[in-house]
Each structure stands twice: as C-alpha cells, then as structure tokens.
Residue frames relative to the residue before (quaternion, step in Angstrom):
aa qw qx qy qz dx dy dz
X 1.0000 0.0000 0.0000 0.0000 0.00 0.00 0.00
X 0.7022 0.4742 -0.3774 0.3736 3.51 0.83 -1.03
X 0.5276 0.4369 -0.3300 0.6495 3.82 1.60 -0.87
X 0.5495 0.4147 -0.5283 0.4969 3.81 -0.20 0.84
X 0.8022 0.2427 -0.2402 0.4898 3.16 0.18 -1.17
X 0.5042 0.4606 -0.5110 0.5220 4.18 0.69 -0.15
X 0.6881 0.4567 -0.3957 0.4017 3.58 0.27 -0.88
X 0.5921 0.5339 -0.2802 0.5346 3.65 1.19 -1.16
X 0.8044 0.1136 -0.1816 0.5542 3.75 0.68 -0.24
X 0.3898 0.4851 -0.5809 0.5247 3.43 0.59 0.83
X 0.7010 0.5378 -0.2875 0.3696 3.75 1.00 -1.05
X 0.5636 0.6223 -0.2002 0.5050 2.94 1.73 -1.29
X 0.7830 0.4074 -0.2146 0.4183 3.11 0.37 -1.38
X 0.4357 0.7226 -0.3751 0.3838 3.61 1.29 -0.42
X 0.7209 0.4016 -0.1691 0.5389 3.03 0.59 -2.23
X 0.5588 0.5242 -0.4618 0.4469 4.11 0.78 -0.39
X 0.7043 0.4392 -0.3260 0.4525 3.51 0.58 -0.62
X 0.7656 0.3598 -0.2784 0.4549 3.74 0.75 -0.79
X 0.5769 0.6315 -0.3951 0.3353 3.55 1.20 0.40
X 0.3810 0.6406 -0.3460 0.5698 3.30 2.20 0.24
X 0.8076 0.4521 -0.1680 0.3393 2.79 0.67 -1.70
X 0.4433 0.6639 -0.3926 0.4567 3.09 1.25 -0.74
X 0.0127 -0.8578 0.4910 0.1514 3.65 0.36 -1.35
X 0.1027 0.8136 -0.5411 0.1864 3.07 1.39 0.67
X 0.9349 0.1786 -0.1291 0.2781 3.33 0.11 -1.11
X 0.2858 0.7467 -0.3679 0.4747 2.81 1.93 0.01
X 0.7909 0.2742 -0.1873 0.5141 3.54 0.69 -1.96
X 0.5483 0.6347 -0.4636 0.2857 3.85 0.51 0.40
X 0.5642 0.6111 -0.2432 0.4991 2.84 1.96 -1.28
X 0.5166 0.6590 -0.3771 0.3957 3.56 1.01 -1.61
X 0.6662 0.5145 -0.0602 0.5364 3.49 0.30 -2.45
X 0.7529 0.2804 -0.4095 0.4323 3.76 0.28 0.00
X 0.4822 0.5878 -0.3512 0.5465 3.68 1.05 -0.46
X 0.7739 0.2936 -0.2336 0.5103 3.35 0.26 -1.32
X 0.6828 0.3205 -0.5193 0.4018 3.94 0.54 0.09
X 0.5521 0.5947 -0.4158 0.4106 3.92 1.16 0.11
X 0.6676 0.2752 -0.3040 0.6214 3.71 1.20 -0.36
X 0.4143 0.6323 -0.5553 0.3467 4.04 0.87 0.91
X 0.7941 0.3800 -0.3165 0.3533 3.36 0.55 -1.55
X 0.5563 0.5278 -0.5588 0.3159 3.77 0.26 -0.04
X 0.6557 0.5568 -0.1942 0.4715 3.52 1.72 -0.60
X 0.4524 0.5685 -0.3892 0.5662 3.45 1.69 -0.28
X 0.6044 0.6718 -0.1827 0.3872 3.04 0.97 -1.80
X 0.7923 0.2013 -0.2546 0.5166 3.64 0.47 -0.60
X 0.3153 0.6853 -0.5176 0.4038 3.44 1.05 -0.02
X 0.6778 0.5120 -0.1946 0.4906 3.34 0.32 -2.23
X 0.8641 0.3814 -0.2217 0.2421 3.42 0.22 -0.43
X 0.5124 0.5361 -0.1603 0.6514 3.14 2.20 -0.12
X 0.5831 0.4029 -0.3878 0.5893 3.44 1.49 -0.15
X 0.8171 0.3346 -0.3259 0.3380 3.69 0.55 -0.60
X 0.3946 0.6508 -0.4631 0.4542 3.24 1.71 0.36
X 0.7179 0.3098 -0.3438 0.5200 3.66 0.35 -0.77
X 0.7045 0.3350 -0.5219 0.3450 3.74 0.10 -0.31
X 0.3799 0.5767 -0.4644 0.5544 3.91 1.18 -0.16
X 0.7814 0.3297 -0.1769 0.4993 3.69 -0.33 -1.29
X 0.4308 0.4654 -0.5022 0.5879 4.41 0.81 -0.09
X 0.6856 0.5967 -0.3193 0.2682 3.14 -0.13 -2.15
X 0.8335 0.3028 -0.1892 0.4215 3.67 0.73 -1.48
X 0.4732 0.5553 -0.4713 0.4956 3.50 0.81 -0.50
X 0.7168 0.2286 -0.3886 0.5319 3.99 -0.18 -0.75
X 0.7506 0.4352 -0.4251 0.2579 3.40 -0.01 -0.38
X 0.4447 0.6092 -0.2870 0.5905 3.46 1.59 -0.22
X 0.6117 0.6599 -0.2364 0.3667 3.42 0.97 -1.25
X 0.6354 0.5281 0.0220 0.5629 3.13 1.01 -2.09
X 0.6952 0.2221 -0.3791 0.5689 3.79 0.30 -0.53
X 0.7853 0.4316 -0.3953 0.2022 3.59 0.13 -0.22
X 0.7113 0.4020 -0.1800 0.5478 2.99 1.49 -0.40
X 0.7437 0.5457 -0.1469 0.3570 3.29 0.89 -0.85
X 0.7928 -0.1801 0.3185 0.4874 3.11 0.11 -2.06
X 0.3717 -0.7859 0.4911 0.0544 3.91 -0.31 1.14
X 0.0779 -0.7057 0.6853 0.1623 3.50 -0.59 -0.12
X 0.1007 0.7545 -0.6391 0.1101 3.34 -1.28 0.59
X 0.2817 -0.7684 0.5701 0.0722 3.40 -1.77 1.04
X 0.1273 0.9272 -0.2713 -0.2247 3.68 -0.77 0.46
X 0.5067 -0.8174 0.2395 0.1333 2.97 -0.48 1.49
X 0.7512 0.1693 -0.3241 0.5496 3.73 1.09 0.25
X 0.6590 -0.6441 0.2770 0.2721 3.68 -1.48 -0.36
X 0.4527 0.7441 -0.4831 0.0893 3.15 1.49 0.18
X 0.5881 0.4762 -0.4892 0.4337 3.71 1.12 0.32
X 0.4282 0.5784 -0.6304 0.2910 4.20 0.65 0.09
X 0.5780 -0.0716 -0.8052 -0.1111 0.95 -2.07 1.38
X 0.1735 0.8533 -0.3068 0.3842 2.84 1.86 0.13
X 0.7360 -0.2063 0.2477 0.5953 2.94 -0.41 -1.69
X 0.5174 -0.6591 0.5432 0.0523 3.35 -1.50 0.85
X 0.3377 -0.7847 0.4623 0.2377 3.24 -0.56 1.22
X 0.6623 0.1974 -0.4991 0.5228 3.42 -1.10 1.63
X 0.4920 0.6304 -0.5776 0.1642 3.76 0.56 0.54
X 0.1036 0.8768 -0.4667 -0.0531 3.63 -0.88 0.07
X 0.4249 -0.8306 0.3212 -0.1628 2.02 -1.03 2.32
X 0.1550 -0.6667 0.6610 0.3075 3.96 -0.90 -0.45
X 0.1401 -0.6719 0.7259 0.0455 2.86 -1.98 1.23
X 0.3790 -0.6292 0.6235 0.2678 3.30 -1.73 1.19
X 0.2404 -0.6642 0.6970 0.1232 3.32 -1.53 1.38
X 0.3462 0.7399 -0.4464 0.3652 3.81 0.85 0.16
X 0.6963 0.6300 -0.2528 0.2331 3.35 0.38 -2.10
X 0.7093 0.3695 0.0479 0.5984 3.42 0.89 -1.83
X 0.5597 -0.6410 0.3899 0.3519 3.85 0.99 0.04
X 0.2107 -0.7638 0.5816 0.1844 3.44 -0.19 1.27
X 0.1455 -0.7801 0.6085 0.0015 3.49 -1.88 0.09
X 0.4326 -0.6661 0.4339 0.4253 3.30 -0.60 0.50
X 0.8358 -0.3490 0.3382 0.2554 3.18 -1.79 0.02
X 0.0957 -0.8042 0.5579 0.1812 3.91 -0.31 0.84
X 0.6635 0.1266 -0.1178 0.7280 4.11 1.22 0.70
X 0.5184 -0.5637 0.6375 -0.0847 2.49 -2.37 0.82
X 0.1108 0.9062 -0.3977 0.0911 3.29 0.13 1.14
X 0.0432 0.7805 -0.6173 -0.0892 3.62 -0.68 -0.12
X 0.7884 -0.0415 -0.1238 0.6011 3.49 -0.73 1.83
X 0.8067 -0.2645 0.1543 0.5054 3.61 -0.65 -1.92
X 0.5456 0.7038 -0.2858 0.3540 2.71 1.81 -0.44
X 0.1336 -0.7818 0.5772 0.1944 3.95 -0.71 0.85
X 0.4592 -0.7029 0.5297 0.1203 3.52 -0.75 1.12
X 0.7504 -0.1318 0.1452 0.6313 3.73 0.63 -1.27
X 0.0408 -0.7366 0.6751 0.0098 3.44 -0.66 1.03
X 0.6711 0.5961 -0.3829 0.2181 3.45 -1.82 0.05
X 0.5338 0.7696 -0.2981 0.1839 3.11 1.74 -0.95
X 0.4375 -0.6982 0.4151 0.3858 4.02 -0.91 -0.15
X 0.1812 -0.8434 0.5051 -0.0271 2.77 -1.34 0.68
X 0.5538 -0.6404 0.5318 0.0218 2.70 -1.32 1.72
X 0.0513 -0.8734 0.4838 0.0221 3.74 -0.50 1.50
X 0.3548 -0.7626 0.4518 0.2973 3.71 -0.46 0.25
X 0.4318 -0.7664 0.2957 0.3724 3.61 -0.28 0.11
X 0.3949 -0.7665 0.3109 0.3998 3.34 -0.58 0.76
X 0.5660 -0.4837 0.4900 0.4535 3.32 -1.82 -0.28
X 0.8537 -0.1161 0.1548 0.4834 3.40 0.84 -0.77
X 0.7275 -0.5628 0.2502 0.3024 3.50 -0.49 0.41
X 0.3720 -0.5007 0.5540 0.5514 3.93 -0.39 -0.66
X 0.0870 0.6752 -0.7310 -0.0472 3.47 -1.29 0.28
X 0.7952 -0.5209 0.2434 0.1925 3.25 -1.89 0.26
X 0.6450 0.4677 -0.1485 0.5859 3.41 0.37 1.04
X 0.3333 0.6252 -0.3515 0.6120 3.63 1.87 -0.04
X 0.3287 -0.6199 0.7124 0.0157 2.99 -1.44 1.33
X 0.0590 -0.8480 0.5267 -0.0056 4.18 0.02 0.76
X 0.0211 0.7323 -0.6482 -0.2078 3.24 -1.26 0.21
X 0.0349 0.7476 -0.6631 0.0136 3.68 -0.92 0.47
X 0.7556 -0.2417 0.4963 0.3527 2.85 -2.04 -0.31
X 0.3084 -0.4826 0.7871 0.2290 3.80 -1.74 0.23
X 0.3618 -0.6030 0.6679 0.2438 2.83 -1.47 1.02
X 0.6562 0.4805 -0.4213 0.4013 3.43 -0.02 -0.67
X 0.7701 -0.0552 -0.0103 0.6355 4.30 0.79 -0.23
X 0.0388 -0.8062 0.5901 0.0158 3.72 -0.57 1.11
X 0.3320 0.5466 -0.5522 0.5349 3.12 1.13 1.47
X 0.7154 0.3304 -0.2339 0.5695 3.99 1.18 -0.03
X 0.4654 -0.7050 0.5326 0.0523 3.13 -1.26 1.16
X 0.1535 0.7842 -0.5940 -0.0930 3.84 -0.49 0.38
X 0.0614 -0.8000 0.5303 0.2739 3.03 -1.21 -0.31
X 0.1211 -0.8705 0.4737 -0.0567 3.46 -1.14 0.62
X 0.5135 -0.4750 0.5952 0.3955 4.07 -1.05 0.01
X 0.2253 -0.7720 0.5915 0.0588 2.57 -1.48 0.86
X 0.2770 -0.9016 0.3314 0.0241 3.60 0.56 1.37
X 0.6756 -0.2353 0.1007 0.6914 3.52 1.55 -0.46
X 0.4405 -0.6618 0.5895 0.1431 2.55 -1.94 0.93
X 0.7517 -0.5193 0.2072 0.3498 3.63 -1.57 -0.36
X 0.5605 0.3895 -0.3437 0.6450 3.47 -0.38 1.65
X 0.5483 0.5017 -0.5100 0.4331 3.58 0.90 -0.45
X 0.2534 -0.6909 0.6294 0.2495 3.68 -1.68 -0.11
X 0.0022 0.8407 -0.5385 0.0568 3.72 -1.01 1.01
X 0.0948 -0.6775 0.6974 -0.2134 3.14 -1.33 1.62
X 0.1631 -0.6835 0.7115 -0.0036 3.10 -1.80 0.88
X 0.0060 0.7795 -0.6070 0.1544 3.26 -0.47 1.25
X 0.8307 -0.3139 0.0146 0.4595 3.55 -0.54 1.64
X 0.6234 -0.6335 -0.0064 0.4583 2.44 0.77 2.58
X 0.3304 0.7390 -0.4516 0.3752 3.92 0.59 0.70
X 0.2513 -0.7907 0.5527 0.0789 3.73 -0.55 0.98
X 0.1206 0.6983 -0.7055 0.0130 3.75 -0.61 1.20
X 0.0299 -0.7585 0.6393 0.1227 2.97 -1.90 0.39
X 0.7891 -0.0829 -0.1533 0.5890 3.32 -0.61 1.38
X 0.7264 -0.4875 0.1440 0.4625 3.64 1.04 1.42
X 0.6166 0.5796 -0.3792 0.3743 3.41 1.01 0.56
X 0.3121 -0.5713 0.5829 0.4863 4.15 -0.26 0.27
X 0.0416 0.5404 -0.8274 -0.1469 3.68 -1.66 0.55
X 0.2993 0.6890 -0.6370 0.1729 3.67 -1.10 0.78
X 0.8215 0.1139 -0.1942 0.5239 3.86 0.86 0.45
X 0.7841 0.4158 -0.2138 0.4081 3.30 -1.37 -0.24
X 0.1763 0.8195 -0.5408 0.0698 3.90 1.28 0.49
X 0.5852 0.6831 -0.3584 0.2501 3.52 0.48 -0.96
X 0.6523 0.3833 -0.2220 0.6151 3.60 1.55 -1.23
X 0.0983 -0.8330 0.5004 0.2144 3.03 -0.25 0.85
X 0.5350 0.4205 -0.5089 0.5272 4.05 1.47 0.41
X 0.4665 0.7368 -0.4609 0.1643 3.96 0.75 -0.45
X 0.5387 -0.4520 0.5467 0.4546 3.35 -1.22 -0.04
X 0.1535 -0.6835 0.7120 0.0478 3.86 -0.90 1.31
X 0.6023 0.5746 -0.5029 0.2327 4.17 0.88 -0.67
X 0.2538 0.8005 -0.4639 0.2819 3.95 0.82 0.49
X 0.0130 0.8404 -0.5236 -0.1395 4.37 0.23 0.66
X 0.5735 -0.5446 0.5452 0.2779 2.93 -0.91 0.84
X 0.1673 -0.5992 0.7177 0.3129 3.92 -1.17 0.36
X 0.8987 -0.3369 0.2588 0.1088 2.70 -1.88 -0.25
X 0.3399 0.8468 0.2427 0.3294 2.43 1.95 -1.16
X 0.5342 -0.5460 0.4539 0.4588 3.23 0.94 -1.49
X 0.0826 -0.8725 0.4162 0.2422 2.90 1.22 -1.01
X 0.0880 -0.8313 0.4391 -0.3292 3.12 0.84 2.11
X 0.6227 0.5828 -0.2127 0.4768 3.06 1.64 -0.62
X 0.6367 0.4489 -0.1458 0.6097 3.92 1.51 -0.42
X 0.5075 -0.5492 0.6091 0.2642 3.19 -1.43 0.66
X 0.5330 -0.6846 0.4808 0.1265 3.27 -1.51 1.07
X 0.5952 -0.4009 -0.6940 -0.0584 1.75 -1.92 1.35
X 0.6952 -0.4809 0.5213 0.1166 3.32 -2.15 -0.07
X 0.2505 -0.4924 0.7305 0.4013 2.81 -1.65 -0.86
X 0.4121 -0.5538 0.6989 0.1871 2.92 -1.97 0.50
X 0.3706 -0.7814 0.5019 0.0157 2.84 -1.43 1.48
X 0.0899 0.8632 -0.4909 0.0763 4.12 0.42 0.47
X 0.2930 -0.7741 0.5558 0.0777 3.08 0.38 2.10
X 0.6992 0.3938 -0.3836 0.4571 3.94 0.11 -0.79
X 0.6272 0.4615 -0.4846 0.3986 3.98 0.61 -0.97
X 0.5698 0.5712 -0.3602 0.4684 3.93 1.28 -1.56
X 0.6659 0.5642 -0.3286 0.3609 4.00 0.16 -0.72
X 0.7587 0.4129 -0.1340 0.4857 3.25 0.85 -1.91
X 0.8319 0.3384 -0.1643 0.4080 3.54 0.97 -0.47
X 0.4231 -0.6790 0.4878 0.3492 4.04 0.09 1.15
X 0.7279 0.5603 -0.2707 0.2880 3.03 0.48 -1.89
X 0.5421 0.6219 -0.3828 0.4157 3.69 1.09 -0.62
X 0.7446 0.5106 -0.1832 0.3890 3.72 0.79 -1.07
X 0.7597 -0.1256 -0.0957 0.6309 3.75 1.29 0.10
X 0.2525 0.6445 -0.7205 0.0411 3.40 -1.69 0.13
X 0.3642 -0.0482 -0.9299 -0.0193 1.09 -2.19 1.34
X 0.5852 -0.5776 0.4804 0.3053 4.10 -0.89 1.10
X 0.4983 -0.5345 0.5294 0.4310 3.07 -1.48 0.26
X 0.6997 0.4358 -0.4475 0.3467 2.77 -1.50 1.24
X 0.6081 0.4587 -0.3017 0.5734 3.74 1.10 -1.07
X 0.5556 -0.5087 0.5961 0.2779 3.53 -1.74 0.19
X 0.2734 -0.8281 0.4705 -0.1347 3.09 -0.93 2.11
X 0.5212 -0.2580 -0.8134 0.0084 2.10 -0.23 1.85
X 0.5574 -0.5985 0.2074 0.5367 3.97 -0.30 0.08
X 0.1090 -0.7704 0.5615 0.2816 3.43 -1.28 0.26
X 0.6618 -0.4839 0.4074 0.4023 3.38 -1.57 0.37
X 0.3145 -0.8144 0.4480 0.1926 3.85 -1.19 0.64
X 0.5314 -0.5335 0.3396 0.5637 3.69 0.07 0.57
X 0.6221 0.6717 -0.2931 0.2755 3.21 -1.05 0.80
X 0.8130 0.2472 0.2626 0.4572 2.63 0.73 -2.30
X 0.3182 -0.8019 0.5026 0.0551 3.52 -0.95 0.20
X 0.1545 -0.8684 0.4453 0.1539 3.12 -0.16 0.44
X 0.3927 -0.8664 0.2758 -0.1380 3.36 -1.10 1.99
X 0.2159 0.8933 -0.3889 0.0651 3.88 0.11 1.15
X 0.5783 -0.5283 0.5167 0.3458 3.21 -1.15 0.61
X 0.2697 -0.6212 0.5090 0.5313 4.13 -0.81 1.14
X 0.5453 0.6505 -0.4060 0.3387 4.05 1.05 -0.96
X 0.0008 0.8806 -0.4447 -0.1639 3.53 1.04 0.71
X 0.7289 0.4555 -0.1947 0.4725 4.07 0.92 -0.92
X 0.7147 0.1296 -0.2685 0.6328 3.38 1.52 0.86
X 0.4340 0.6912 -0.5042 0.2822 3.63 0.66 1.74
X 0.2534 -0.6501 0.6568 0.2860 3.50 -0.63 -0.17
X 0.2631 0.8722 -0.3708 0.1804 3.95 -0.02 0.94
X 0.7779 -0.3457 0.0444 0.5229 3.49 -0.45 -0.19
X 0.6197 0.6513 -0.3297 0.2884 2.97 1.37 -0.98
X 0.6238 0.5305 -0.2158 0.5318 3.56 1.63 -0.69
X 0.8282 0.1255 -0.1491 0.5255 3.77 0.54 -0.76
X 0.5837 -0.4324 0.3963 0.5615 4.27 1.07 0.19
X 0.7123 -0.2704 0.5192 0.3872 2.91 -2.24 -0.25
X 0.4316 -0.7223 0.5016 0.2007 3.18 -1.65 0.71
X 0.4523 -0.5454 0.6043 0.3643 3.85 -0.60 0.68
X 0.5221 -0.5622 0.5820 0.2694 3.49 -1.42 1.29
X 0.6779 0.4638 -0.4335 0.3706 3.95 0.36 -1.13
X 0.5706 0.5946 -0.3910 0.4100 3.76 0.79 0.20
X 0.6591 0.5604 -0.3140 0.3910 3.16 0.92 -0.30
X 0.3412 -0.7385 0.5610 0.1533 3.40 -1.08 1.07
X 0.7297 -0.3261 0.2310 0.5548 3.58 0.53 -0.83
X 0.5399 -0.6250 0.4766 0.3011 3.31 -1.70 -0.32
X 0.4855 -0.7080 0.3952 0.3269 3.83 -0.26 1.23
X 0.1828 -0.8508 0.4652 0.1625 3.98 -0.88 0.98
X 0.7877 -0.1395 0.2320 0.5533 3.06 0.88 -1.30
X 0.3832 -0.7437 0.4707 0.2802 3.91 -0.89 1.36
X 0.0525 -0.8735 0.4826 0.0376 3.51 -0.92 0.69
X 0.6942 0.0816 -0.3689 0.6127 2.69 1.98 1.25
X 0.0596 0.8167 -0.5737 -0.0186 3.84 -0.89 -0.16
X 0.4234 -0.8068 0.4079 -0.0585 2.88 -0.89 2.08
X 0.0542 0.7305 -0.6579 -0.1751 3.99 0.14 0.00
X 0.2929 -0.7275 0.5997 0.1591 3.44 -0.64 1.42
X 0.5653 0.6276 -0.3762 0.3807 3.84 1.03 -0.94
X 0.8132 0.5303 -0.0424 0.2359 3.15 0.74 -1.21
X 0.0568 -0.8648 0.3743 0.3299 2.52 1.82 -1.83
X 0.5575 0.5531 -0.4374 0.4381 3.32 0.96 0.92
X 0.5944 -0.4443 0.5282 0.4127 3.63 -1.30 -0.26
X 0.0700 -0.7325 0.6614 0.1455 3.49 -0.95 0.15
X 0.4392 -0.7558 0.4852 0.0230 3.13 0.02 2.44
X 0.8096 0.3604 -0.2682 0.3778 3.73 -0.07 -0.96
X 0.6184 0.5136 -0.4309 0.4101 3.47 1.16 -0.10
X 0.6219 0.6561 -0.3189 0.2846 3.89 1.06 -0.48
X 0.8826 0.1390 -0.2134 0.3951 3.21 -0.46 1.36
X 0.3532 0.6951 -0.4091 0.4740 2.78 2.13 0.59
X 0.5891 -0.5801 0.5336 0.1780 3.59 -1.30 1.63
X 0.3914 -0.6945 0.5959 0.0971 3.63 -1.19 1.35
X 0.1028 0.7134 -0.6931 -0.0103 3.84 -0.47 0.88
C-alpha cells in the first residue's frame, strides 16, 4: 500500500514537477507581459505607417501641382463674362512646359529665392486666345489671370476703346482661334457677337480716358510685342489691370493655361452655380 501510494505520489509528485517544467503558465504569463509592452509598439508601428502614406500622399500631390495640374480661384471680374467671380478652375502646367520652382516660399514670405531650374519641354507655346495664369510682375506673391491677345512680334493698339492686333479688331469669337474675332460687342451685352467676348462697361469706358486708346501719349504708336513676352488682357477690358498698365508679360511667369471650372460659387446668392461645372474655358 505504502508503494501504491509513493508510486501514487511519486506520480503525483512527478506531474507536480513537470507542471513547472511544462511552463505552460509560466510561458503564458511571460507572452502576456510581453504582449502588454507590444501595443505601444504596434502603436507606433500604426503610426509610422500612416506617416509615410500621409508624407507619399504629399510628395505626389506636390508633384502633380507642380508639374501637372494647379487649382485656382477667381476672386474679381476682370475676366466677366468670361469667368465669374467664385469660379474654380484647374490649370495645365504641362502645356507651356512645367518646371520646378525658382524659390521657396511660405505664404508671402520667400525663404530661398534664385534657385535653378530644371524645365520640361513644352507642348506648344502660348498663342493668341489662351486664357493664362502667371505671376504679377509687379508682386509674384499674386496670381492673375488673363487672355492672351498677342504674342511676340504681334502689334497692339486701342483705338476708341477697340482692341487691334497687327491691324485687326480682336474683340469676339476667342474660342476660334482662325475665326473672324472683328465682331463689337454693343453695349448691351454684346448678344450681338459670337462667344466668348469682351465685356463692354459703358460707365467704366466713360469714367476712364485710359480705356479709349493705348498706347498713351507719349509711348511708341503702335506697340510691338518683345521677344519673350506676350501681351495680356482682361476680356472685362474697362475694368482690368493688364498689360496695358504694367507691359507684356515675361513667358517665365507663366504657370499654365486654364482648362476647365470644377467649381463655381455665387457668393450673392449663396448657392452653387450647377450649370457652370465642368464647362471648358475658351
């Protein structure tokens, strides 16, 4: 009996000894500890994964606005009837040859200017009839945009507030760019002309001389375009700030050519203006 029961607790005492060894619970405990000092390590994982797809995310998008495609808003009217203040629009920086950046900026503030730059080649030039955005020369911390009315070598005059270029009226029909453009808007609206137009602004034409001829007295009549450069108007011609005020524009200013609005705000209203989205900028 007593070798029964030693054997019975030798057996016992066996399975007491191999239940350390075992370490079942020993290594569960271990494996729990070590999965309680994991998640702060999971934990930064998760965060180092969404740092690079955040930090991917911007590099192509950074990529894509510089080379590609721009967004842009515009806030006054010297393009109505044209464009409409609160449309917004995308421009291809491709068309005219994109490039990298010649400065570092943040807001107005340039950080590092001067830098080189690395152009792409264009598809084609600006030509006459190109909606453009670019830099102001006078502050290239501001964006404008404008028509491009002639290029370099062209000749330009306004004669009772009338736009010629190289002795032709351009003042309607921009879209064709081989079309007859010698169409004047009346007063009116200028319902009478093939879209798009100029806008006529009998009170802006009245209140302003400067609206009714240029080149001023004094400049060389008539003007021509300088290699380089283009020459830049509002279609709202009697309420622009344009070439006629600051010169032709240096091509390296140019950001791109406007394609299509993909949004448009009626601030008056406070509504969307539905019928204007996704309509093609000529």
């Amino acid at each position: 009996m007593s070798r029964k029961n030693d054997g019975k607790n030798g057996r016992n005492g066996k399975n007491r000894e191999d239940a350390p060894r075992d370490g079942a619970g020993e290594v569960t405990s271990g494996a729990t500890a070590k999965g309680r000092a994991n998640p702060p390590r999971r934990k930064q994982n998760v965060f180092v994964e969404y740092a690079k797809a955040i930090g991917t995310a911007l590099v192509i998008a950074l990529i894509l606005r510089q080379f590609l495609f721009q967004a842009f808003r515009i806030p006054t009217g010297s393009m109505l009837e044209t464009l409409q203040i609160g449309d917004f629009l995308f421009v291809n920086k491709f068309l005219y040859g994109a490039k990298t950046p010649d400065r570092i900026r943040i807001g107005k503030l340039t950080l590092i200017d001067d830098l080189p730059v690395l152009k792409l080649p264009a598809i084609r030039p600006p030509r006459q009839g190109d909606i453009i955005v670019f830099e102001y020369p006078r502050d290239r911390n501001l964006d404008y945009i404008k028509r491009c009315v002639a290029v370099a070598g062209d000749t330009v005059e306004v004669r009772d507030g009338v736009l010629y270029v190289n002795g032709e009226i351009y003042e309607s029909n921009f879209g064709d760019r081989d079309g007859d453009h010698s169409c004047i808007p009346d007063w009116n609206g200028g319902a009478n002309c093939p879209e798009p137009h100029t806008k006529r602004d009998q009170a802006a034409y009245l209140r302003n001389p400067r609206n009714h001829k240029w080149p001023w007295d004094g400049m060389t009549r008539p003007y021509v375009v300088p290699e380089g450069h283009i020459f830049m108007m509002g279609d709202n011609r009697y309420n622009s700030l344009d070439s006629r005020y600051w010169g032709a524009l240096d091509v390296n200013l140019i950001k791109g050519k406007a394609m299509f609005l993909y949004w448009s705000w009626d601030k008056d209203r406070h509504l969307p203006r539905l019928s204007r989205i996704g309509d093609i900028i000529r």
